[in-house]
mmCIF entry with sequence, helices, sheets and N, C-alpha, C, O atoms, coordinates in Angstrom:
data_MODEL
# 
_entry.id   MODEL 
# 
_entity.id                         1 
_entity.type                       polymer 
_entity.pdbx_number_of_molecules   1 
# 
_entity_poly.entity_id                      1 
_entity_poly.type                           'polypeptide(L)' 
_entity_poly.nstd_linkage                   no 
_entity_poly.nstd_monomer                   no 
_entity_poly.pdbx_seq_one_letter_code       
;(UNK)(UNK)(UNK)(UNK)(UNK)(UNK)(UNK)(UNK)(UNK)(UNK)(UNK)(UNK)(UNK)(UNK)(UNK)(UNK)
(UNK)(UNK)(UNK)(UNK)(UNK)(UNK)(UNK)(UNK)(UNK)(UNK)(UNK)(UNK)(UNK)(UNK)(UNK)(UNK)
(UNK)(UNK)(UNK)(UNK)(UNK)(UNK)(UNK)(UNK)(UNK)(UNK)
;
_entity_poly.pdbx_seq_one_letter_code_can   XXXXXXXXXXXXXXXXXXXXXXXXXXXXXXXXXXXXXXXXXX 
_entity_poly.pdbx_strand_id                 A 
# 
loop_
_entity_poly_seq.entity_id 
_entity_poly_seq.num 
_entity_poly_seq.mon_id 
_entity_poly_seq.hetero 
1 1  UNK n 
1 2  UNK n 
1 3  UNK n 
1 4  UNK n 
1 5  UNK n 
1 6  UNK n 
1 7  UNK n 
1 8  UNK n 
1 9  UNK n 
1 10 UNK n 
1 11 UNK n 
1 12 UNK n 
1 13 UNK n 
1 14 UNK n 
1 15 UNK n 
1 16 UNK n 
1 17 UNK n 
1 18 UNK n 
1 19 UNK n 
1 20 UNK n 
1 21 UNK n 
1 22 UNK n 
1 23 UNK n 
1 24 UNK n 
1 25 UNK n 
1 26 UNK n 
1 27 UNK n 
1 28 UNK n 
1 29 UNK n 
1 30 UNK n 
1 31 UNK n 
1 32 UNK n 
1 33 UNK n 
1 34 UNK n 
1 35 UNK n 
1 36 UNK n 
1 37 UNK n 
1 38 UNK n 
1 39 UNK n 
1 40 UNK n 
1 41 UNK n 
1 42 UNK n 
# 
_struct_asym.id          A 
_struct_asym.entity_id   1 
# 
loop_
_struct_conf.conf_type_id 
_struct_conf.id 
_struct_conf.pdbx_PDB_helix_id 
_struct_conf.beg_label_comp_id 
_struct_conf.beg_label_asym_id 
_struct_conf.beg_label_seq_id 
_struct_conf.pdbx_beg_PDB_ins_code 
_struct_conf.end_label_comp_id 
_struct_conf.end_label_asym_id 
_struct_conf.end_label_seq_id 
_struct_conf.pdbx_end_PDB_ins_code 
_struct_conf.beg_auth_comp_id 
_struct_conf.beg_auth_asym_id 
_struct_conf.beg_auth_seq_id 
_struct_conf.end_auth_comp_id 
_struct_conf.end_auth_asym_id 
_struct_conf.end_auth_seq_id 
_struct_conf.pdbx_PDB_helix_class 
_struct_conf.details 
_struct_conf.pdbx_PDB_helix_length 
HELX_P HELX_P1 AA1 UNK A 2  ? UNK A 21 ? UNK A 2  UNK A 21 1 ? 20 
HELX_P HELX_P2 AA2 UNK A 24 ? UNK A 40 ? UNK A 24 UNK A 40 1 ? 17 
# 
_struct_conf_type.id          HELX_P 
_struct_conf_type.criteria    ? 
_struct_conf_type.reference   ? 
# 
loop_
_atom_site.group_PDB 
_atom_site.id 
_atom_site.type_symbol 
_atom_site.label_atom_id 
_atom_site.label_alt_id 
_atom_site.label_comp_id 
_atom_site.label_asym_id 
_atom_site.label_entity_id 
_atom_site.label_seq_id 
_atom_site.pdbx_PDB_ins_code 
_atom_site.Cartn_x 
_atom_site.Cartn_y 
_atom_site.Cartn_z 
_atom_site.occupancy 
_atom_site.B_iso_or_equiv 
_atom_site.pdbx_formal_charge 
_atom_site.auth_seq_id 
_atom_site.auth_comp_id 
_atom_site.auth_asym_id 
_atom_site.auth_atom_id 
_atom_site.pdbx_PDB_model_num 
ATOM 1   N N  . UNK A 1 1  ? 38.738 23.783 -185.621 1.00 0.00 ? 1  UNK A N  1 
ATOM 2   C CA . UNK A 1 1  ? 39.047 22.481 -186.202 1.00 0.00 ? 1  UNK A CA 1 
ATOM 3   C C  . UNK A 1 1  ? 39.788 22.648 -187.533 1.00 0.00 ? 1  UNK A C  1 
ATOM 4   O O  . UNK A 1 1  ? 40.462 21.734 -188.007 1.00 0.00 ? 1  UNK A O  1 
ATOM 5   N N  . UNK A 1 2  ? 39.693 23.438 -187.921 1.00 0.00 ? 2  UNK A N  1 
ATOM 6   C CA . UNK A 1 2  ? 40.078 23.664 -189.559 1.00 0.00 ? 2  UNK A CA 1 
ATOM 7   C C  . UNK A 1 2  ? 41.677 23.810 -189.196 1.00 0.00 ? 2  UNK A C  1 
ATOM 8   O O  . UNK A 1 2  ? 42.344 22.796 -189.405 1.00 0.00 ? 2  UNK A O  1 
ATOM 9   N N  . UNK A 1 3  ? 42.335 24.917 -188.697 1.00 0.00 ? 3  UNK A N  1 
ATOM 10  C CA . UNK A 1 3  ? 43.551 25.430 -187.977 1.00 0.00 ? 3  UNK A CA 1 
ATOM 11  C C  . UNK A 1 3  ? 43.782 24.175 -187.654 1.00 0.00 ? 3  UNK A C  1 
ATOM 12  O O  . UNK A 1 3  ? 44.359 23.762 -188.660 1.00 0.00 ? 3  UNK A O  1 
ATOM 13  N N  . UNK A 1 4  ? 43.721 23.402 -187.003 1.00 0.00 ? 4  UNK A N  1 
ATOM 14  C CA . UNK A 1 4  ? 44.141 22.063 -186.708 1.00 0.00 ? 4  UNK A CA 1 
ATOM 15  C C  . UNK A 1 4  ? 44.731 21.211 -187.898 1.00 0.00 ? 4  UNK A C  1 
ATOM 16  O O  . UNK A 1 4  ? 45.902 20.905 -188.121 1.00 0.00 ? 4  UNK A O  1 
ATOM 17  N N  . UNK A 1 5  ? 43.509 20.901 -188.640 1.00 0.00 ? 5  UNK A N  1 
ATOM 18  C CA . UNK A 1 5  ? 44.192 20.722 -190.044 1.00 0.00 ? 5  UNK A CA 1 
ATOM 19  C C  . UNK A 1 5  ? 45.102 20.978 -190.511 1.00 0.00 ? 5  UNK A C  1 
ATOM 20  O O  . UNK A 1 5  ? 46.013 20.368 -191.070 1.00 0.00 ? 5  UNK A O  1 
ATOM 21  N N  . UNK A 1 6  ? 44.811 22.212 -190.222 1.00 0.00 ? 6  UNK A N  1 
ATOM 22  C CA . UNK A 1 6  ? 45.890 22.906 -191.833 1.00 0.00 ? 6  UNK A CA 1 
ATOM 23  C C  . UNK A 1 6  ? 47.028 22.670 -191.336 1.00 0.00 ? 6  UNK A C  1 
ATOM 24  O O  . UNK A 1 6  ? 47.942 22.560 -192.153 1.00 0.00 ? 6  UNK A O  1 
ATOM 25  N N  . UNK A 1 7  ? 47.401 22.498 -189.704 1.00 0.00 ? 7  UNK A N  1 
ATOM 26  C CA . UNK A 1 7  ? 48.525 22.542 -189.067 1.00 0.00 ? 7  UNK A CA 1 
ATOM 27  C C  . UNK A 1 7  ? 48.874 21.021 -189.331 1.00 0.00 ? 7  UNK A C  1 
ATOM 28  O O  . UNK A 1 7  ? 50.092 20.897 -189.203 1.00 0.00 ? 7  UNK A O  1 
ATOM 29  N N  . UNK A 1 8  ? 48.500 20.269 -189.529 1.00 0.00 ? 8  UNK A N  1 
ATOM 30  C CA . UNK A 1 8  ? 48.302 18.810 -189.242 1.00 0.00 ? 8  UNK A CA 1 
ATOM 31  C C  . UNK A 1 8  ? 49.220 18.557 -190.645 1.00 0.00 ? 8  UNK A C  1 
ATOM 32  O O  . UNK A 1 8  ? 50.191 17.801 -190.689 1.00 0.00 ? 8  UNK A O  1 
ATOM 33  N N  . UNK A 1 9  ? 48.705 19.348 -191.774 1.00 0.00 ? 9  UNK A N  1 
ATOM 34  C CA . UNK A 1 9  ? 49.097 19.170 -193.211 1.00 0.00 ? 9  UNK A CA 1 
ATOM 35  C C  . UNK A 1 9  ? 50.445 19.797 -193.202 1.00 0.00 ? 9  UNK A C  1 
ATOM 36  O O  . UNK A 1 9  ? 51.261 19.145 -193.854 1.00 0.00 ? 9  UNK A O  1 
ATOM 37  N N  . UNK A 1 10 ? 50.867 20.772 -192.703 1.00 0.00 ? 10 UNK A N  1 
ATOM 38  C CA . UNK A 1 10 ? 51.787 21.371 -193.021 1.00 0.00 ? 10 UNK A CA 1 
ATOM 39  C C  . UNK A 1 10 ? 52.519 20.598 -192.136 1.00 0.00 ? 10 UNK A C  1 
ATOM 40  O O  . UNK A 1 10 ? 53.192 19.693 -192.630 1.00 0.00 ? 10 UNK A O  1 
ATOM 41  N N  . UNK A 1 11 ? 52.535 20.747 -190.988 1.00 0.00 ? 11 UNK A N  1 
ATOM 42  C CA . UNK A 1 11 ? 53.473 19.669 -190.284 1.00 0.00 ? 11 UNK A CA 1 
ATOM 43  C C  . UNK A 1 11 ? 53.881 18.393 -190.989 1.00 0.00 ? 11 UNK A C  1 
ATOM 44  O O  . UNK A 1 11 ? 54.944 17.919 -190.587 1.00 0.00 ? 11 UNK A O  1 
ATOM 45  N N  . UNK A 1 12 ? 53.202 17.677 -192.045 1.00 0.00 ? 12 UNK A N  1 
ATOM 46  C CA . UNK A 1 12 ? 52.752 16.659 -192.746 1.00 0.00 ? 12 UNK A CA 1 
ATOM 47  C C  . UNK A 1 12 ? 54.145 16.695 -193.728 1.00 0.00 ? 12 UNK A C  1 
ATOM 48  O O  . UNK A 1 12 ? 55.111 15.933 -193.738 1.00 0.00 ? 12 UNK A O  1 
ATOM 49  N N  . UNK A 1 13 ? 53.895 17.697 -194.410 1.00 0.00 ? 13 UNK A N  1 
ATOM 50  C CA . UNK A 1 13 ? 54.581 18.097 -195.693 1.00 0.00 ? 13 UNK A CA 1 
ATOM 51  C C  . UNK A 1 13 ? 55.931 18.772 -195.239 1.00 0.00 ? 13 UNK A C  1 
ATOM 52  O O  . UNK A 1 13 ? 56.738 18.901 -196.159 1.00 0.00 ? 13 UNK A O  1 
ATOM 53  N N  . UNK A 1 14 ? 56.510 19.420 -193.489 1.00 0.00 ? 14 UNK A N  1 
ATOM 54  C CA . UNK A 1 14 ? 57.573 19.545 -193.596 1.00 0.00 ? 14 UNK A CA 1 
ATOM 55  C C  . UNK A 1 14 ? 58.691 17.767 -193.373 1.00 0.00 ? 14 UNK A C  1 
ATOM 56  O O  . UNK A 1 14 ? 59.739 17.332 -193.850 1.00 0.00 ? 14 UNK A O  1 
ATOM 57  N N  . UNK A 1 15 ? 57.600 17.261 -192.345 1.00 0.00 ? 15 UNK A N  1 
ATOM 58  C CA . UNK A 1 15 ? 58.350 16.190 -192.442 1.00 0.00 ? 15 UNK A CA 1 
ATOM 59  C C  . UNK A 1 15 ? 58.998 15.146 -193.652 1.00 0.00 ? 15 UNK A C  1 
ATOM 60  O O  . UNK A 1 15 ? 60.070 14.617 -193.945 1.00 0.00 ? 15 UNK A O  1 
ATOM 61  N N  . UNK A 1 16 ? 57.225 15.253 -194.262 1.00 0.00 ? 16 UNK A N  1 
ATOM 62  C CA . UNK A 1 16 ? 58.091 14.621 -195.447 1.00 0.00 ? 16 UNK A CA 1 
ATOM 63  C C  . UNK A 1 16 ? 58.985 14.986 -196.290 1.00 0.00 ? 16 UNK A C  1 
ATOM 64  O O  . UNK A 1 16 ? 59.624 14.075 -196.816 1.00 0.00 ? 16 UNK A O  1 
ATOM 65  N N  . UNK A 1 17 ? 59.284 16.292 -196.646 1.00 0.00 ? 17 UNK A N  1 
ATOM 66  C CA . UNK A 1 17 ? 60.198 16.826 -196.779 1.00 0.00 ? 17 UNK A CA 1 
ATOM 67  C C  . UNK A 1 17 ? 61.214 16.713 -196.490 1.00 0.00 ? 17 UNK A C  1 
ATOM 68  O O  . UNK A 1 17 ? 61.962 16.452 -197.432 1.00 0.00 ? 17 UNK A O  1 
ATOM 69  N N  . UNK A 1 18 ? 61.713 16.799 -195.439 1.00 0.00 ? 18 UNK A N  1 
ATOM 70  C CA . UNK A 1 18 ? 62.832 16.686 -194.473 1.00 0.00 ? 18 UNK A CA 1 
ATOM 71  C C  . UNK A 1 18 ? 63.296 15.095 -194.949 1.00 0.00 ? 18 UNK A C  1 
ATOM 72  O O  . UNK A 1 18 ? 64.364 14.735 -195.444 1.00 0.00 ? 18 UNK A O  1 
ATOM 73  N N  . UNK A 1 19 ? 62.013 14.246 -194.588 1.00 0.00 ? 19 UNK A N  1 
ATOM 74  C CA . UNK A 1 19 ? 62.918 12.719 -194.630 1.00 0.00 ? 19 UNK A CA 1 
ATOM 75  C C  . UNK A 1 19 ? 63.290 12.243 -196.210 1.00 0.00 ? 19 UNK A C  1 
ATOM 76  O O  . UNK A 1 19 ? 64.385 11.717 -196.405 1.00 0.00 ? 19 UNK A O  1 
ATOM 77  N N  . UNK A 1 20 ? 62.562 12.397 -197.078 1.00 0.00 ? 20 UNK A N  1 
ATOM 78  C CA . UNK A 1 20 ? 62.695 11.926 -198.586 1.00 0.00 ? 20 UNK A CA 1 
ATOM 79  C C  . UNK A 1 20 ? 63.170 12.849 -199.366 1.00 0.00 ? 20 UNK A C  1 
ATOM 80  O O  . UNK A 1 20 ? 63.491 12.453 -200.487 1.00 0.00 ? 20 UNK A O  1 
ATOM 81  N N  . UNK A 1 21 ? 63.379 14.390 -199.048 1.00 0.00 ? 21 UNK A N  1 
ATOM 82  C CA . UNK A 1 21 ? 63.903 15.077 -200.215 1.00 0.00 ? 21 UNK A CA 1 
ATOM 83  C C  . UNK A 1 21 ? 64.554 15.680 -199.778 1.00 0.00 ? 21 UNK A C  1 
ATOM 84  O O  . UNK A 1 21 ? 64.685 16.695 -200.461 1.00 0.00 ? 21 UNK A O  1 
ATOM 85  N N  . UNK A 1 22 ? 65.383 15.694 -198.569 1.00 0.00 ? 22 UNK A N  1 
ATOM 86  C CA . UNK A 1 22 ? 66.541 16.436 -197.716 1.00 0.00 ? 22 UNK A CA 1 
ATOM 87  C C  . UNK A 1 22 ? 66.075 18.142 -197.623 1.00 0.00 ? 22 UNK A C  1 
ATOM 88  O O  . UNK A 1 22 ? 66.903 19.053 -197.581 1.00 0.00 ? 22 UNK A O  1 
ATOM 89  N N  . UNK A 1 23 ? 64.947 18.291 -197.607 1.00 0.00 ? 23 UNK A N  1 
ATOM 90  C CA . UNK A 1 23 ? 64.529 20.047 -197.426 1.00 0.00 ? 23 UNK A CA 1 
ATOM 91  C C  . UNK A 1 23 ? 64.421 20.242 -198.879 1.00 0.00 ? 23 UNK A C  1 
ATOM 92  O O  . UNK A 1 23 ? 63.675 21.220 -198.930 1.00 0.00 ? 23 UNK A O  1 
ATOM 93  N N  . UNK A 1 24 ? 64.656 19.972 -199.904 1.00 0.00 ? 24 UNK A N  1 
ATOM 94  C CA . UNK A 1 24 ? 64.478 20.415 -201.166 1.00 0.00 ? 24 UNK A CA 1 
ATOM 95  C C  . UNK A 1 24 ? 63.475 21.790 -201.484 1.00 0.00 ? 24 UNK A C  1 
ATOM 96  O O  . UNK A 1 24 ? 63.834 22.906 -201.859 1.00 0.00 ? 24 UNK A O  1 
ATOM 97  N N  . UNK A 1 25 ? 62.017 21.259 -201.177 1.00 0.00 ? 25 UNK A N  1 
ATOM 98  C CA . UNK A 1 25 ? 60.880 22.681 -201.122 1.00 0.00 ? 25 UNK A CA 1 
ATOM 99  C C  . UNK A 1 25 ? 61.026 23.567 -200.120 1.00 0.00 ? 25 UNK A C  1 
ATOM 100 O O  . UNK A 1 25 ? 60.752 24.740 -200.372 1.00 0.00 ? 25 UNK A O  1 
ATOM 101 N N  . UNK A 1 26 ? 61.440 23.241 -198.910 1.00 0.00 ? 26 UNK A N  1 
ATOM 102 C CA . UNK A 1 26 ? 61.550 23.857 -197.936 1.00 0.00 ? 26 UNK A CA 1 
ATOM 103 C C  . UNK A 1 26 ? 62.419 24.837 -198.497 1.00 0.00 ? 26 UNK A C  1 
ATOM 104 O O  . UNK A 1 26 ? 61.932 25.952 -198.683 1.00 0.00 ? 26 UNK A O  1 
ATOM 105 N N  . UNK A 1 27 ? 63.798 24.611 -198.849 1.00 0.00 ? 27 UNK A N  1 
ATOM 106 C CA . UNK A 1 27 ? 64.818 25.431 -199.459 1.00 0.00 ? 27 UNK A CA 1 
ATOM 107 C C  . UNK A 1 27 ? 64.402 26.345 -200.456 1.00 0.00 ? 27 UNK A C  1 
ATOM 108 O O  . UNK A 1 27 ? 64.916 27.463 -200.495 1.00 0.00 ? 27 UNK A O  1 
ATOM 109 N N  . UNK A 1 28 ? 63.333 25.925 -201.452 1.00 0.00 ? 28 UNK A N  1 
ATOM 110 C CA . UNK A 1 28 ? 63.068 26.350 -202.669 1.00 0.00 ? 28 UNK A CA 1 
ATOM 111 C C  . UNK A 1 28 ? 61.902 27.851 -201.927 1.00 0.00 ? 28 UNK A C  1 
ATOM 112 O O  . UNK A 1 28 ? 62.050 29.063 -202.085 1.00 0.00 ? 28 UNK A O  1 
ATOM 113 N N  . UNK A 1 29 ? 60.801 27.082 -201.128 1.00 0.00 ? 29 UNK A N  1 
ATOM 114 C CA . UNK A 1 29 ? 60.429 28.019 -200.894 1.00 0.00 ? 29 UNK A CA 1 
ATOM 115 C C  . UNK A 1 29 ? 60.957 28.958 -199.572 1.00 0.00 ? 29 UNK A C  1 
ATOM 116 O O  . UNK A 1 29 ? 60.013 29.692 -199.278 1.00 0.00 ? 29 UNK A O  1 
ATOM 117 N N  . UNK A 1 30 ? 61.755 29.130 -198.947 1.00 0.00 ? 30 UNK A N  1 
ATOM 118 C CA . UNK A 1 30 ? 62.531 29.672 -197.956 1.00 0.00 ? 30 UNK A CA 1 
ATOM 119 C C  . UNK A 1 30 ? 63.466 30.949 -199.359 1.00 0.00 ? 30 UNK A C  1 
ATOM 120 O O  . UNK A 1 30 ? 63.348 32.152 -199.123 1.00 0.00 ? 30 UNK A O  1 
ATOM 121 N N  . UNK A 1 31 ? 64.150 30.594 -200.441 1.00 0.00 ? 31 UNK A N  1 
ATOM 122 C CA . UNK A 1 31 ? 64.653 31.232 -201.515 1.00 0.00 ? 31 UNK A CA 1 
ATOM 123 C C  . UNK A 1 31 ? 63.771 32.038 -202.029 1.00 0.00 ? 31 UNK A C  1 
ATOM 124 O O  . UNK A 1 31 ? 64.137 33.177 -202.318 1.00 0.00 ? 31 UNK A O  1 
ATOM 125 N N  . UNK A 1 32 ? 62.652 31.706 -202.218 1.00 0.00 ? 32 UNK A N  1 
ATOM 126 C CA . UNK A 1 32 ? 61.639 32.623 -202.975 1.00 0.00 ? 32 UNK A CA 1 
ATOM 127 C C  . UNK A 1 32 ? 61.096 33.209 -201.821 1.00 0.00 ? 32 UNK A C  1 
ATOM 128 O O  . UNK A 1 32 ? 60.520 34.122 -202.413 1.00 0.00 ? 32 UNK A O  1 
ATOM 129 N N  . UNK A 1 33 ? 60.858 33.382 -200.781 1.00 0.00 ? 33 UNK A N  1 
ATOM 130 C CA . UNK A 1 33 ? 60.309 34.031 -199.983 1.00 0.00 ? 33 UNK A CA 1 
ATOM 131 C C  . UNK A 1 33 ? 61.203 35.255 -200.015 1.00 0.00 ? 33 UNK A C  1 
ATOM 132 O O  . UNK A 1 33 ? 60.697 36.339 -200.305 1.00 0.00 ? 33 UNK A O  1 
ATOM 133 N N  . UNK A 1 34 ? 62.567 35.156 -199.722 1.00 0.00 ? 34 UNK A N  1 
ATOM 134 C CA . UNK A 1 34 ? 64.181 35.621 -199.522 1.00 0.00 ? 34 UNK A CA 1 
ATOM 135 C C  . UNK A 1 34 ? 63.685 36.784 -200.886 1.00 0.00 ? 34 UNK A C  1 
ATOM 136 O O  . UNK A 1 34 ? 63.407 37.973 -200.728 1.00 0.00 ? 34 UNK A O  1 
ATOM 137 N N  . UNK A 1 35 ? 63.686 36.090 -202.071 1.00 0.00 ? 35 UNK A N  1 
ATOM 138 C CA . UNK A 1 35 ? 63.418 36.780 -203.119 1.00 0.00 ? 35 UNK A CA 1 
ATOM 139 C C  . UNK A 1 35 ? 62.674 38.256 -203.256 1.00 0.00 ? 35 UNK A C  1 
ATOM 140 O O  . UNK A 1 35 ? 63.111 39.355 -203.596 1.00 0.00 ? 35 UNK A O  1 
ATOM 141 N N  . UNK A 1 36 ? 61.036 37.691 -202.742 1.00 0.00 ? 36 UNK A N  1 
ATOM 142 C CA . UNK A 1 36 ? 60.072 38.460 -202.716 1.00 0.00 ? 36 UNK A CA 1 
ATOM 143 C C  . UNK A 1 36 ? 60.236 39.538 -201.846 1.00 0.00 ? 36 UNK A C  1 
ATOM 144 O O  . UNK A 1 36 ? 59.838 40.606 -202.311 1.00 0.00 ? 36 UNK A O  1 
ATOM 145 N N  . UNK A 1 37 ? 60.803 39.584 -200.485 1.00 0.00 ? 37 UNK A N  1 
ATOM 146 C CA . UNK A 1 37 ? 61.026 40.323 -199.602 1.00 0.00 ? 37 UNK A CA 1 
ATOM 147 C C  . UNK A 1 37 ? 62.014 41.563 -200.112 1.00 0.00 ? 37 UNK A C  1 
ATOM 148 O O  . UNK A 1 37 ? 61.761 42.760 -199.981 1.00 0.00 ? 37 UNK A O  1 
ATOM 149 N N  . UNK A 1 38 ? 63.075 41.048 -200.659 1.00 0.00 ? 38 UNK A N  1 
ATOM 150 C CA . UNK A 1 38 ? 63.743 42.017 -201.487 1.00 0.00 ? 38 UNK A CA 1 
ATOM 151 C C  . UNK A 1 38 ? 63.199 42.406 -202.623 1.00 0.00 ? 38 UNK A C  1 
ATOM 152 O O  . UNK A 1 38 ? 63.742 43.507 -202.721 1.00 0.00 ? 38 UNK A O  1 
ATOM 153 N N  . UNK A 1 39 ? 62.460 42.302 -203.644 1.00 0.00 ? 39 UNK A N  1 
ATOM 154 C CA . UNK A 1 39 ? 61.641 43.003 -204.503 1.00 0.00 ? 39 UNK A CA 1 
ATOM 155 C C  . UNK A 1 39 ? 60.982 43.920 -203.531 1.00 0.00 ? 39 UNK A C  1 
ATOM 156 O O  . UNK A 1 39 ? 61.299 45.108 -203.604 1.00 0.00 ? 39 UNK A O  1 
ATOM 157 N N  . UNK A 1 40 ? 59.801 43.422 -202.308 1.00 0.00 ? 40 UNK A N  1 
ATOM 158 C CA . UNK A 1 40 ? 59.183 44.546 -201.749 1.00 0.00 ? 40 UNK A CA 1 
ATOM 159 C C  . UNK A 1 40 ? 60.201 45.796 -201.296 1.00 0.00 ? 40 UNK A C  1 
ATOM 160 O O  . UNK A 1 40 ? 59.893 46.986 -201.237 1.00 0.00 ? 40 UNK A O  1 
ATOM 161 N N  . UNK A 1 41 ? 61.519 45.188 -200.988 1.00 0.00 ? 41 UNK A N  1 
ATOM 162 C CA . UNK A 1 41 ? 62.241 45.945 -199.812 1.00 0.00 ? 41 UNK A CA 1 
ATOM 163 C C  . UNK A 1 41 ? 61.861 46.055 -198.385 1.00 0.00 ? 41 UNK A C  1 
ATOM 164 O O  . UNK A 1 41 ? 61.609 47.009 -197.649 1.00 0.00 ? 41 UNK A O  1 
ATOM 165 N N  . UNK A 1 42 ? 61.902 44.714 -198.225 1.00 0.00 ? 42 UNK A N  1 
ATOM 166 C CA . UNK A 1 42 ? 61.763 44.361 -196.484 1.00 0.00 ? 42 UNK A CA 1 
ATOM 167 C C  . UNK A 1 42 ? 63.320 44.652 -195.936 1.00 0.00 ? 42 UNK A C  1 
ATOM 168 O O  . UNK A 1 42 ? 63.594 44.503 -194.745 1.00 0.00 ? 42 UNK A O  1 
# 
């Protein structure tokens, strides 16, 4: 039940995303992920 949730929320937060801030966080965090991976050297 929890996994459900959390899926429920995140699904939640890409949409809203998508409709009111054109991807804005999505972008931001998709960049910093990008970031981190190259510090590790992925």
């Amino acid at each position: 039940m929890r996994y459900v949730i959390a899926v429920c929320i995140v699904t939640g937060f890409l949409i809203w995303d998508g409709a009111y801030n054109n991807g804005h966080y999505l972008d931001m965090l998709v960049r910093e992920l990008r970031n981190l991976a190259r510090l590790v050297g992925i």
